[in-house]
MIVO-150462 format. One record per residue (C-alpha): x, y, z; residue number from 1; residue in three letters. Coordinates in pm, whole numbers. Each point is the difference from the previous one (the first is absolute). Layout:
<sites>
SITE:X:Y:Z:nr:rest
SITE:X:Y:Z:NUM:ala
...
</sites>
This chain:
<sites>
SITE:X:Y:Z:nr:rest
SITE:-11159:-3633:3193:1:unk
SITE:346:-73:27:2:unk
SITE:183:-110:353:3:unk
SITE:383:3:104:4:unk
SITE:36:-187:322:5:unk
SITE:331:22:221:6:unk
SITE:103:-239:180:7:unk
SITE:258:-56:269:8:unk
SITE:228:-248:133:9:unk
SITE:324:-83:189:10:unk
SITE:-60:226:269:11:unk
SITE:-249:298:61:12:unk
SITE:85:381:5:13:unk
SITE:139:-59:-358:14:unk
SITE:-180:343:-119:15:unk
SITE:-284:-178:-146:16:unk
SITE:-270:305:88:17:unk
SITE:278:248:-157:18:unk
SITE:55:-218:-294:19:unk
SITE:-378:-36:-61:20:unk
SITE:-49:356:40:21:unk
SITE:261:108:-240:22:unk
SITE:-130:-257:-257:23:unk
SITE:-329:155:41:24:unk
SITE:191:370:-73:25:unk
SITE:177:-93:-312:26:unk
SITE:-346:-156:-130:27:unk
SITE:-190:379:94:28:unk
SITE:324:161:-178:29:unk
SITE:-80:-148:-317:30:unk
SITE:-356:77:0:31:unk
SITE:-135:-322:143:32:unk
SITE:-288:-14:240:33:unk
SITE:146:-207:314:34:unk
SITE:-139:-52:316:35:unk
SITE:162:-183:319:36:unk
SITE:-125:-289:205:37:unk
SITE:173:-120:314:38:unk
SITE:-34:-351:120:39:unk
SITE:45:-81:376:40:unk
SITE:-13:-337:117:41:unk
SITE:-56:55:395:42:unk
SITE:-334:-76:146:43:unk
SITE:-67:373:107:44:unk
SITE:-313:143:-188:45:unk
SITE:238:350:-14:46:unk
SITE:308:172:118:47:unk
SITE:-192:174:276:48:unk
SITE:69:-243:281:49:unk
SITE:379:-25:-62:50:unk
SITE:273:62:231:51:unk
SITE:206:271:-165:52:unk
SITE:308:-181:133:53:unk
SITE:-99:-349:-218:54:unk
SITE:-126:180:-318:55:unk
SITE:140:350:0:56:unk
SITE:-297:298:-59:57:unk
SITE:-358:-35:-86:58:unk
SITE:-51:211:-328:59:unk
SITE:-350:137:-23:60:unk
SITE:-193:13:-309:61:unk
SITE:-249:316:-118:62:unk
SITE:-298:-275:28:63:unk
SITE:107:-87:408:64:unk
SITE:160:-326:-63:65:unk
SITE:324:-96:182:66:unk
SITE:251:-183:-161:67:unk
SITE:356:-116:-92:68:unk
SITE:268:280:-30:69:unk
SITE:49:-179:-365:70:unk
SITE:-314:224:-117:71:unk
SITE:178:309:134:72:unk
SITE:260:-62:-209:73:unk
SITE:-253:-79:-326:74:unk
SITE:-183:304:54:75:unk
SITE:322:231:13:76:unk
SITE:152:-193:-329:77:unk
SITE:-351:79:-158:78:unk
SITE:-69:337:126:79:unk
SITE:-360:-146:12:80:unk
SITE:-205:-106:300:81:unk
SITE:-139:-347:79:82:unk
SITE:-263:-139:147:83:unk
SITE:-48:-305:210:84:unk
SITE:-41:-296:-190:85:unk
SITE:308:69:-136:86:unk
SITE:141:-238:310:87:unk
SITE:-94:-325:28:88:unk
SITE:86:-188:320:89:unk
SITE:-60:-356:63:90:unk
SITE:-258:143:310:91:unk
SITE:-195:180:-290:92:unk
SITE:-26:-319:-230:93:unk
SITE:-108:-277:247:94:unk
SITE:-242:264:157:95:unk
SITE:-108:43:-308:96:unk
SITE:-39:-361:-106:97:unk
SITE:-177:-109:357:98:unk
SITE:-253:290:-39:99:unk
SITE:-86:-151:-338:100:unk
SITE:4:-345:159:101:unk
SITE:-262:93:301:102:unk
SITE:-229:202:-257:103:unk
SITE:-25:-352:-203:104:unk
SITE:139:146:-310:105:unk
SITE:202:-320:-29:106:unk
SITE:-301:-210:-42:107:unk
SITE:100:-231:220:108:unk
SITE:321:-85:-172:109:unk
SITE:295:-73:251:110:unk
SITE:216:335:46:111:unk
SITE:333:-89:-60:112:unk
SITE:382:170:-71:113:unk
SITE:-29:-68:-396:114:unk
SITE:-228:92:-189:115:unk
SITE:-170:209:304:116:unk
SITE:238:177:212:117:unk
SITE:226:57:-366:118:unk
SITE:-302:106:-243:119:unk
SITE:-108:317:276:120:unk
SITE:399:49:-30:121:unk
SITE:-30:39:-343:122:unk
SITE:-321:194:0:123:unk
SITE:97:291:255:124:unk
SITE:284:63:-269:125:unk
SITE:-190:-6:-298:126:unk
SITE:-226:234:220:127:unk
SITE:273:288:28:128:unk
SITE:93:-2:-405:129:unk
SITE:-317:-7:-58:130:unk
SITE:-92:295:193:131:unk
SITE:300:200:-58:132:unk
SITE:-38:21:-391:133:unk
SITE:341:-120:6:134:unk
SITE:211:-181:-297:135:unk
SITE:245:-172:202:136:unk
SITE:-63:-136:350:137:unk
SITE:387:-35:259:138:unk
SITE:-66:-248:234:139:unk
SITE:253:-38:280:140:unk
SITE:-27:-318:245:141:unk
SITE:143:70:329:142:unk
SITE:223:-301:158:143:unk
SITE:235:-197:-166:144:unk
SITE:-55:-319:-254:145:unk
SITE:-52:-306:254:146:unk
SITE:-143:182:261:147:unk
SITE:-303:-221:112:148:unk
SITE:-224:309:30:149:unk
SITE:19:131:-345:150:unk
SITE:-52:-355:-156:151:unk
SITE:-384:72:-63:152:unk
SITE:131:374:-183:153:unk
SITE:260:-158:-222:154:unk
SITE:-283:-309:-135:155:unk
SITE:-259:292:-77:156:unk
SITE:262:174:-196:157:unk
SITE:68:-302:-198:158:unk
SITE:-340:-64:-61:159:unk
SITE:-43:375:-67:160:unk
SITE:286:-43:-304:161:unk
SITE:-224:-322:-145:162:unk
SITE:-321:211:38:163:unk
SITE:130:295:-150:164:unk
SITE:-14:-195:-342:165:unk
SITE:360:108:-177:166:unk
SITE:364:-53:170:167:unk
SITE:57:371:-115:168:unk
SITE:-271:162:239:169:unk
SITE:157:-117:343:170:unk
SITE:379:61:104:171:unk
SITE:197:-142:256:172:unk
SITE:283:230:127:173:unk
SITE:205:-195:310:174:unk
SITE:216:189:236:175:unk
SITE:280:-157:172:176:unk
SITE:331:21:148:177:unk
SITE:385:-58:-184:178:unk
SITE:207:1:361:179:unk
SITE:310:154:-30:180:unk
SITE:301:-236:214:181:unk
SITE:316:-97:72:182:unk
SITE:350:256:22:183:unk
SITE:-44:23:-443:184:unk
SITE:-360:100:66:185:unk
SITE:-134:-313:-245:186:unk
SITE:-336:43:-103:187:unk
SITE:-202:-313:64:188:unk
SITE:-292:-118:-222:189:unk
SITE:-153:-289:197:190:unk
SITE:-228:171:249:191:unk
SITE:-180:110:-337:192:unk
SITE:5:-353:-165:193:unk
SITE:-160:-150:270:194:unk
SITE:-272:244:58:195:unk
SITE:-57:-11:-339:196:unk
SITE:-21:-351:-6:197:unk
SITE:-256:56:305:198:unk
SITE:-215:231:-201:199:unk
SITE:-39:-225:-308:200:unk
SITE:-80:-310:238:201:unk
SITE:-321:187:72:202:unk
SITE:-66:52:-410:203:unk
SITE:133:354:-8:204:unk
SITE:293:29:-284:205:unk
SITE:152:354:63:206:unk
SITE:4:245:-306:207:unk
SITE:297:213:129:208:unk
SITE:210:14:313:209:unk
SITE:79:315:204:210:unk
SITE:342:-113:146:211:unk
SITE:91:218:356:212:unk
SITE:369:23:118:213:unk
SITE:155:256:158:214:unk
SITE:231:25:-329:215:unk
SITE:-107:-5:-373:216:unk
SITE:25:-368:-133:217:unk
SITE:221:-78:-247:218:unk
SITE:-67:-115:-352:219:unk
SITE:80:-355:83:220:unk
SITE:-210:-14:295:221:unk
SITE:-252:66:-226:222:unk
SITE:32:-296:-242:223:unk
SITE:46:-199:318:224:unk
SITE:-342:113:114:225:unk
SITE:-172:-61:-333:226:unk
SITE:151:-310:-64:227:unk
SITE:-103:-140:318:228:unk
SITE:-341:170:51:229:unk
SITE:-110:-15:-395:230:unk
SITE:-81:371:-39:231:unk
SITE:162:157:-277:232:unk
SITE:321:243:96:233:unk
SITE:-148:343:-99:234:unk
SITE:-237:-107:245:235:unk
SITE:245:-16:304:236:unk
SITE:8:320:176:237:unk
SITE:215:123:171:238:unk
SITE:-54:233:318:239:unk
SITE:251:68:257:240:unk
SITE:-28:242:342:241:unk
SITE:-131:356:-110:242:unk
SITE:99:340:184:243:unk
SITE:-385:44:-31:244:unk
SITE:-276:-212:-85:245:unk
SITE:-144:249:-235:246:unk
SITE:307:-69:-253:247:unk
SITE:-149:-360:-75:248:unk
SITE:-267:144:-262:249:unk
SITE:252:151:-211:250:unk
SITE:303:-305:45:251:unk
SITE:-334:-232:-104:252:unk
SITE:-62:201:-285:253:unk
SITE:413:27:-87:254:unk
SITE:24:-434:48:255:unk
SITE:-286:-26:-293:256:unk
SITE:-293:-116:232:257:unk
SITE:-260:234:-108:258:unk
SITE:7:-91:-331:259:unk
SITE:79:-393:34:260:unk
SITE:-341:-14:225:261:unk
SITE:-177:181:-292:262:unk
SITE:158:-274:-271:263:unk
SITE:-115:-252:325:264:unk
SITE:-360:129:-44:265:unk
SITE:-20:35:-358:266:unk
SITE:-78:360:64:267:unk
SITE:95:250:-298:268:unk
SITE:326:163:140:269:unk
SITE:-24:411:87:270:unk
SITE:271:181:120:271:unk
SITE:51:92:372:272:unk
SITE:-19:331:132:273:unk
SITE:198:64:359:274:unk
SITE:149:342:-62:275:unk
SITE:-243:163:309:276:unk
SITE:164:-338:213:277:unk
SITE:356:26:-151:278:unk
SITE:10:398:109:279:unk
SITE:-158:-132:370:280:unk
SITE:329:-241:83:281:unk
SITE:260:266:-168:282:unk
SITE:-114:227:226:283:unk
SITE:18:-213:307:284:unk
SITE:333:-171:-103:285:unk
SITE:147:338:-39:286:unk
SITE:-161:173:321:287:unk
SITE:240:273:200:288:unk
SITE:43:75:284:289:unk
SITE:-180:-154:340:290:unk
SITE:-273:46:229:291:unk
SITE:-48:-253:321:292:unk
SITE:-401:-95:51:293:unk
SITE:-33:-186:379:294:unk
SITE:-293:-280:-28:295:unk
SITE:-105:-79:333:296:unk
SITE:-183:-322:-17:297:unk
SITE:-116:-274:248:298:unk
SITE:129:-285:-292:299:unk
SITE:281:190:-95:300:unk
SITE:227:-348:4:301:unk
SITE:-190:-112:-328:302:unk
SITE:-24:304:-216:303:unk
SITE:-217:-204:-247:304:unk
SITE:-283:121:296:305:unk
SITE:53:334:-127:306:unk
SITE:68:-59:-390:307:unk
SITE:-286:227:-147:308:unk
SITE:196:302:207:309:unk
SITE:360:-117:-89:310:unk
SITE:-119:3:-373:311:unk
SITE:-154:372:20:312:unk
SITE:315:73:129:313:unk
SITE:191:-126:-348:314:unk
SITE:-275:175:-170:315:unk
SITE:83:315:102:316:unk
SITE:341:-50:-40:317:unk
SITE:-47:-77:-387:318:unk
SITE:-197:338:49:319:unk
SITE:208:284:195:320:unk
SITE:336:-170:-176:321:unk
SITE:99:-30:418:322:unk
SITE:134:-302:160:323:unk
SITE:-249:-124:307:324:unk
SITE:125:-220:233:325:unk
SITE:-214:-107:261:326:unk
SITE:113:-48:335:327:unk
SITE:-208:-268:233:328:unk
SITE:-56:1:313:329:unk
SITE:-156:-255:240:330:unk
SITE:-314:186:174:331:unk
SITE:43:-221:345:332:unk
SITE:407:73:-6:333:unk
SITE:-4:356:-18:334:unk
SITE:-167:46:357:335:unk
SITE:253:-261:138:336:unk
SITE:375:163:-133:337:unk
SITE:24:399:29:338:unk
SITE:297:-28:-262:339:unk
SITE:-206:-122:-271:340:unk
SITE:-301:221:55:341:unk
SITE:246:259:-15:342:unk
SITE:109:-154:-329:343:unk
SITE:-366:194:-149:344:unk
SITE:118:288:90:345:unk
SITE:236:-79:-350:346:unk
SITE:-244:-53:-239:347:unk
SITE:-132:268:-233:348:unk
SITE:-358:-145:10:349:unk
SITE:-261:-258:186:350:unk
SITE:-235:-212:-109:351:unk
SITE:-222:-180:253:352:unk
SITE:-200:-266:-175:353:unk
SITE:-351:-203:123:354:unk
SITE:-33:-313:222:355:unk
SITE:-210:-181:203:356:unk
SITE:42:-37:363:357:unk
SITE:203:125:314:358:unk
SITE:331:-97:-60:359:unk
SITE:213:285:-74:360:unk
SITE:-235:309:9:361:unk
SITE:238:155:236:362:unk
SITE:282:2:-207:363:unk
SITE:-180:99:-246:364:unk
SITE:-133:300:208:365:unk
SITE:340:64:93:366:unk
SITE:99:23:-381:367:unk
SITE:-301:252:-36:368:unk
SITE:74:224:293:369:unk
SITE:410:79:-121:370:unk
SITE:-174:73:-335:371:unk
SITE:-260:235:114:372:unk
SITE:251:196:232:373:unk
SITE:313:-3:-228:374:unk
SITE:-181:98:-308:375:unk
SITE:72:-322:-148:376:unk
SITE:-252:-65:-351:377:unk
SITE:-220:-296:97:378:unk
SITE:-252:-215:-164:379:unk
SITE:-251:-165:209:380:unk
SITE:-203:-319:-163:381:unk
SITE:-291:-177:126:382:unk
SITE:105:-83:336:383:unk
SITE:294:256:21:384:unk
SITE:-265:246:-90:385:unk
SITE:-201:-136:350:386:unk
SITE:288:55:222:387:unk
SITE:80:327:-152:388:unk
SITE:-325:143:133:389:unk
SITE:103:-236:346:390:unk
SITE:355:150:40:391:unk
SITE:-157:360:-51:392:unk
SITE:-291:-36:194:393:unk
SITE:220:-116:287:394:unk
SITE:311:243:-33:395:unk
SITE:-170:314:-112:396:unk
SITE:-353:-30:86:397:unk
SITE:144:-145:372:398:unk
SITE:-243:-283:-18:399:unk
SITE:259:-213:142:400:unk
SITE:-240:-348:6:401:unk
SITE:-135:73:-385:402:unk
SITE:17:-317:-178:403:unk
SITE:-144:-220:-309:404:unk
SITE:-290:-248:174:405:unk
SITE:190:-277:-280:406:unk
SITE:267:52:365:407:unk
SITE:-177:79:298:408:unk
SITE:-404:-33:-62:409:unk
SITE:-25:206:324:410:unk
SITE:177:233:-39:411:unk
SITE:-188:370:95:412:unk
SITE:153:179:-310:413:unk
SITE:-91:-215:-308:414:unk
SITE:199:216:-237:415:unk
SITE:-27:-276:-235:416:unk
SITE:-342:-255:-8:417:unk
SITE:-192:-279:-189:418:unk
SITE:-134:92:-329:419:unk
SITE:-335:215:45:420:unk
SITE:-117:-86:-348:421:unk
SITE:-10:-413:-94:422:unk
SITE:283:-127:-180:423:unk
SITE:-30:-296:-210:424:unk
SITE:-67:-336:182:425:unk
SITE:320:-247:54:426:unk
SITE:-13:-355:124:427:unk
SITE:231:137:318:428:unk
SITE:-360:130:145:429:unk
SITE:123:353:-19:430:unk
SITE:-25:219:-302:431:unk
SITE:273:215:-191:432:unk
SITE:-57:294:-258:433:unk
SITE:159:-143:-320:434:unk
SITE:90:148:-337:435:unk
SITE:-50:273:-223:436:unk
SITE:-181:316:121:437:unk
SITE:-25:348:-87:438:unk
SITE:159:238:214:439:unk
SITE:-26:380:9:440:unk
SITE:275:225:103:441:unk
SITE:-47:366:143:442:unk
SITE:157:262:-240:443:unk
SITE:299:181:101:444:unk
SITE:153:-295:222:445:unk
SITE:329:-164:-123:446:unk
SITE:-165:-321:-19:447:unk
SITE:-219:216:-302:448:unk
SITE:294:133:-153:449:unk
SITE:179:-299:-3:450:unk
SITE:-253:-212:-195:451:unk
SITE:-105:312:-227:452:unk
SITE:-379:-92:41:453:unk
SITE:-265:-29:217:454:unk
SITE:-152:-295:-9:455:unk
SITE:173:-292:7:456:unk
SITE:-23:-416:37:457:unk
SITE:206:-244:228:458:unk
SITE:-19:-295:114:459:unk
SITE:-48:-114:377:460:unk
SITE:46:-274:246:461:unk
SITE:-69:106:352:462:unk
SITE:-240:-55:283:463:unk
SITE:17:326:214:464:unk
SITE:-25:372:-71:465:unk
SITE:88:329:160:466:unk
SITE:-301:71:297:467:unk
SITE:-152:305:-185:468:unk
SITE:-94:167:337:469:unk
SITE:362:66:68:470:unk
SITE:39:198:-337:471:unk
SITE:-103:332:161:472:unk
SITE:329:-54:227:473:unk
SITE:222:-98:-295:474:unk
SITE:-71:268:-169:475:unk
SITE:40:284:240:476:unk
SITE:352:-154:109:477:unk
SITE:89:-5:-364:478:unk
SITE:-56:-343:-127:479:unk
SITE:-244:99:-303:480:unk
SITE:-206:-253:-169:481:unk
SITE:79:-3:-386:482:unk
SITE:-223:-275:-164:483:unk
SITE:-305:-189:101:484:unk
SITE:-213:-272:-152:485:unk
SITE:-379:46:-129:486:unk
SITE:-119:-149:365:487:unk
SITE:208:279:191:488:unk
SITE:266:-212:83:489:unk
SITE:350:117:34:490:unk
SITE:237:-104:-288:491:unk
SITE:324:263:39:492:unk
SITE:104:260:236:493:unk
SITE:325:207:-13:494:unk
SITE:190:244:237:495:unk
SITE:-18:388:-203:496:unk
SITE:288:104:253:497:unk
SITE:211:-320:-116:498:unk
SITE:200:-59:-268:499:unk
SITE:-147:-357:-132:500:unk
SITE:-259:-141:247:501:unk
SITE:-239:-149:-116:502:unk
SITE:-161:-321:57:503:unk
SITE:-278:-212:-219:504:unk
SITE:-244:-268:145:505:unk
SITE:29:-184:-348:506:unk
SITE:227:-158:-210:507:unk
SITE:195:174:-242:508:unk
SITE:258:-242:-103:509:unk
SITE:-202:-236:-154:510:unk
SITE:-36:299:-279:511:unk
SITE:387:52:-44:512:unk
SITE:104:-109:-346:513:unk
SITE:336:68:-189:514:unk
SITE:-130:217:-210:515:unk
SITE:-256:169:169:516:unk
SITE:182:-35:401:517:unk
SITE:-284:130:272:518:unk
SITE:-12:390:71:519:unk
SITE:30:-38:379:520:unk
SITE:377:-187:-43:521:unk
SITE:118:221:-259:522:unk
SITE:-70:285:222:523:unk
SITE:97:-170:280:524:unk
SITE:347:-46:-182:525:unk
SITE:0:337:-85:526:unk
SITE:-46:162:371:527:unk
SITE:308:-280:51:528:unk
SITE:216:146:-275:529:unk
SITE:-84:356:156:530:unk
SITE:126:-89:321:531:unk
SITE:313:-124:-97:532:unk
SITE:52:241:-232:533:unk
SITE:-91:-56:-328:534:unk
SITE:60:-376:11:535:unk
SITE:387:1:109:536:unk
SITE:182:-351:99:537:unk
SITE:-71:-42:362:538:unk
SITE:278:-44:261:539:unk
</sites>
């Protein structure tokens, strides 16, 4: 087993995820077996507790786990699906480690940072190449070099490199930033020096350095950089601002870092392959024409909250060969200013994606009801599916006090309830349905057509459902049911009399990947592109 590990430093939001993901890409092009690992340093066991607002979206894996948007973005590089141990948080480890501790499996041996707290470190990532077959392990530690919390990470990697028996089975890739000043725009090197310098005071000597800048850095930045740091100039990269993030495989693979990690590794060199990815950004780059998608989200003033649906969104751009630019909308501001709610009536499609909690179902309700009425395609997930069967229970059914019981647990129309069947235990003390399950879809409904199949699998993160006893209702008003799950529960429904109506209790854009973007966005594209005519520029 082999192990790349990148690092960060200076300051965070470099693109470390993004630049371990595309490492990961360029080693699958060339044939090599790779498999991702994200390290978090926080004391949360998961994702699942987060507030979208301080960590952007909770990506959901097939197995149920929660975790870091990073793994989105590893499992849409890959293609491939992961499973949880594939995100290690500080929460998991010392759980872990006390666990151990009150079994006795210490011995009675005080439990301390090193060589405890760093060998179950270094264990849980042995664990996932291990189990995933794979040749090459990416390791990605969240935080930046210095940061107190990922002290304990950093150690167990450099005990991982000693372990590992030869310097050409572990490399160090370190991420950080060249700021751009001044009127001449100088490029300056020491921010890099001196987390450099940070890195090898904890025994970590960096193999090659991914340098970010919002401009290419020039040759003699370069010598600067290895002069200073020690790592050899072909092994300063260089990676300014990209149009899209999915252009970093391919400028990797141009700058000579595939290969140079393979020479790192003393792996036999093999040629890459990215002519499937290569066709996927040509087409986006050189997308016509425009169609307008309104999100209308409760955390709509961090669109990280949303990524997974922003990214399906550049999927099926690269796909159609149509520009999609997504228009966002605050949930809670569109009930308070007529003019901007009025602004929906402008967009060529709507998407109304899940949450948790009060806040902002009536804007989004608003959103659902101009869609319904105008004819407007719209795409209801998780909780946008919910208050699609509120808004039409109350407006066509005239059940004018229907509600979810997640809002008013009194209310006499519980169009929406608490799961009937158990979900899977959480340490909140209420239970969610998580991950993968199959779903089947009725024949002849859009939903059916638009997949091409039957029976299908997505991926879930909810704790209420659509009350069954109302279906009899739905159904004769026109709101048809179009796929359930094995235990009867209601996964899609769609409007036959509508143009593109349909909502879906699960998740699908946690599926989305460039080259294989989700059916239910590429079709929601399309109704878009049919509405404006064929895809035109809009006004």
């Amino acid at each position: 087993m082999k192990y790349v590990a990148v690092t960060g430093g200076v300051i965070s939001g470099l693109g470390k995820g993004i630049t371990a993901s595309s490492i990961a890409r360029i080693f699958k092009a060339r044939g090599v077996a790779v498999t991702p690992l994200k390290i978090d340093p926080y004391l949360n066991v998961d994702a699942g507790t987060m507030n979208p607002y301080q960590h952007g979206e909770v990506f959901v894996l097939d197995d149920g786990t929660e975790v870091d948007l990073d793994l989105g973005n590893y499992e849409r590089f890959l293609g491939e699906s992961l499973a949880g141990n594939h995100n290690i948080t500080t929460g998991k480890v010392y759980r872990s480690v006390i666990e151990k501790e009150r079994r006795g499996d210490y011995l009675g041996n005080t439990v301390q940072i090193i060589p405890h707290i760093t060998g179950e470190v270094k264990r849980m990532i042995r664990e996932v190449g291990e189990t995933s077959g794979a040749e090459v392990t990416v390791i990605e530690v969240g935080g930046t070099v210095g940061d107190i919390e990922s002290m304990p990470f950093l150690e167990a990697l450099r005990e991982l490199r000693q372990e590992v028996g030869k310097r050409e089975d572990m490399a160090f890739v370190h991420t950080t930033l060249v700021p751009v000043v001044g009127a001449v725009g100088e490029a300056k090197t020491k921010p890099t020096q001196h987390s450099v310098r940070e890195l090898r005071s904890l025994g970590i000597d960096p193999d090659m350095i991914v340098a970010r800048s919002t401009l290419p850095i020039s040759t003699e930045i370069k010598q600067k950089i290895s002069l200073f740091c020690g790592i050899r100039q072909e092994n300063v990269i260089s990676v300014p601002d990209m149009a899209c993030i999915y252009d970093l495989p391919v400028h990797l693979e141009n700058e000579g870092v595939g290969d140079r990690l393979m020479q790192i590794l003393n792996l036999p060199p093999r040629p890459a392959d990215l002519t499937n990815w290569k066709a996927f950004t040509e087409r986006y780059h050189q997308a016509s024409g425009e169609v307008r998608i309104g999100v209308v989200g409760k955390y709509a003033e961090l669109k990280d909250s949303y990524l997974s649906h922003s990214e399906a969104f550049h999927h099926t751009q690269g796909h159609l060969g149509v520009n999609v630019k997504v228009v966002w909308f605050d949930a809670e501001d569109l009930v308070k200013s007529t003019p901007l709610a009025d602004q929906l009536d402008r967009v060529d499609a709507i998407l109304i994606p899940g949450g948790y909690g009060r806040r902002g179902i009536d804007g989004k309700m608003l959103a659902i009801r101009k869609a319904r009425e105008s004819g407007t395609p719209l795409l209801g997930v998780c909780l946008g599916f919910q208050l699609a069967a509120v808004e039409f229970a109350r407006n066509v059914l005239g059940l004018a006090d229907a509600n979810s019981t997640e809002f008013d647990p009194g209310t006499k129309n519980p169009v929406v309830d608490l799961l009937r069947e158990q979900g899977r235990v959480k340490d909140l003390g209420g239970t969610q349905h998580l991950g993968s399950e199959k779903v089947v879809l009725t024949e002849g409904t859009l939903v059916s057509r638009i997949y091409g199949r039957k029976d299908i699998r997505e991926r879930h993160r909810h704790r209420y459902e659509i009350n069954r006893e109302y279906l009899p209702k739905f159904e004769e008003k026109g709101l048809h049911v179009s796929g359930v799950a094995p235990d009867g529960r209601v996964e899609a429904f769609e409007m036959p009399t509508h143009p593109f109506f349909i909502g879906v209790q699960y998740h699908p854009e946690f599926l989305s990947r460039p080259e294989a973007p989700h059916p239910l966005y590429v079709g929601l594209v399309k109704a878009a592109m049919e509405r404006r005519g064929g895809g035109t520029p809009a006004p």
